[in-house]
N, C-alpha and C positions, 0 to 999 in steps of 0.2 A: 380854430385859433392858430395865429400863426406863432411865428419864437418871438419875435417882438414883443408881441399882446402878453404871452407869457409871461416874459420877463418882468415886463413893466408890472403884472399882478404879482409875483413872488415878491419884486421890489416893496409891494405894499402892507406885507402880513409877515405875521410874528412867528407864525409856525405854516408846515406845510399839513394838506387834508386835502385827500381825495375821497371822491364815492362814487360808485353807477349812479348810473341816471334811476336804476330802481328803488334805491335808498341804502345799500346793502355799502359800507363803509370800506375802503380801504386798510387794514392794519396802519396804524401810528409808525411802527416799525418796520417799514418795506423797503425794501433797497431799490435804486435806479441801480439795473445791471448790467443795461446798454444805452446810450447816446449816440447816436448815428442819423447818415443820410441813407434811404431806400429811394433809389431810381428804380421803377416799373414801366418800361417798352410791353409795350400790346397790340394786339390788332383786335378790333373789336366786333360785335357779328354784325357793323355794315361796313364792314373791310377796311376802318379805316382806320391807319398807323399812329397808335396816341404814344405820350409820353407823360409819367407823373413822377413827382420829386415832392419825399415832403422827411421833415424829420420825425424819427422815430424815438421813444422812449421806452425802456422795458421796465415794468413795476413789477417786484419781485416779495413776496414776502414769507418767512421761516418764524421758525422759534426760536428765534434771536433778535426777544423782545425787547432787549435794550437799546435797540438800537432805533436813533433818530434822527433824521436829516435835517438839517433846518434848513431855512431860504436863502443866505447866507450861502451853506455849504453848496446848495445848489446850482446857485450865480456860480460859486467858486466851479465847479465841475464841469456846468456849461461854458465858459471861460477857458478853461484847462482844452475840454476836447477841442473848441474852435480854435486852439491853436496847433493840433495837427489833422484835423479836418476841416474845409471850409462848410462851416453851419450857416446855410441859406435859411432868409427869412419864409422859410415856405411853412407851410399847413402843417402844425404835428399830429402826430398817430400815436397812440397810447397803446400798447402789449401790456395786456393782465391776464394773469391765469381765472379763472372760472371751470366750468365745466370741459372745455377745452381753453387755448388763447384766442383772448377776445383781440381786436382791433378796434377802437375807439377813437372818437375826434375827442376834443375838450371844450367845454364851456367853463364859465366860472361865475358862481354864486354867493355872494355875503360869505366872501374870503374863504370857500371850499372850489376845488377844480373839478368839475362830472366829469367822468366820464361816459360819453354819448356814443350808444351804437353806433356801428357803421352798418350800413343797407346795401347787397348787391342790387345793381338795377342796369336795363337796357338804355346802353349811351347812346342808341341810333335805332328811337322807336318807330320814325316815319318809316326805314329803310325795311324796320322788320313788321308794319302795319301795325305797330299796336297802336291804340287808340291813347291820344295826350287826356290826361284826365284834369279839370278843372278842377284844382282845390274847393273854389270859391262859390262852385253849381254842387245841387246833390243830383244830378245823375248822374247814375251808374256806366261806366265806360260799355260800348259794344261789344257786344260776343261775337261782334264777324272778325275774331282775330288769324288774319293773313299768316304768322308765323307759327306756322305748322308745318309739323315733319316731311320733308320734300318743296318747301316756300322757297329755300335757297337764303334764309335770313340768319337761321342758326349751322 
């Protein structure tokens, strides 16, 4: 979801409410305790130089249950920091604690926000042989996979 998409849903609800995507709720009383842009420069394992830009959000929560943000205060905050950061319409990324900190896209559901894992995966599967897997077929991708130790892929 990008900050637009965002906004335009906070625009539409009375209170704010996250959860994972496994059902497991956010506290009512979390803080945003960062707002920001992450630029990531990479090179990937088929050498090629990428770039990502997306805004960040950190979801914090304590035992300082009184506290609650509304949509409202929200706007007001995202507003505040875009004006001494320029907040690009790009893809957010959610920071929650869990087991360790998670990274999360966001979807949004009958006025709750998910948070959606995020998946490592190879951005250049041709370059490292592995096999495209057809969502839409059930075969099982090939086990002749080319990127093994000494391929030159990783």
């Amino acid at each position: 979801m990008k900050l637009s998409e965002f906004i335009a849903h906070v625009n539409q609800i009375d209170s704010l409410s996250f959860r994972l995507q496994s059902g497991v709720i956010v506290p009512d009383h979390f803080h945003l305790t960062e707002l920001g842009i992450i630029n990531k420069i990479f090179v990937d394992c088929g050498d090629v130089l990428r770039e990502e830009s997306f805004v960040s959000f950190q979801l914090w929560s304590t035992f300082d249950d009184e506290h609650r943000l509304s949509p409202k205060g929200l706007i007001s905050i995202i507003k505040n920091v875009g004006k001494r950061i320029h907040l690009r319409d790009s893809h957010i990324e959610v920071e929650y604690q869990t087991d360790t900190v998670g990274k999360y896209s966001l979807a949004f559901d009958s006025g709750v926000f998910i948070l959606c894992p995020k998946k490592t995966d190879c951005l250049d599967p041709k370059s490292c042989g592995i096999p495209v897997v057809d969502e839409s077929s059930s075969h099982s991708p090939s086990t002749d996979n080319k990127c093994t130790p000494g391929a030159g892929c990783c």
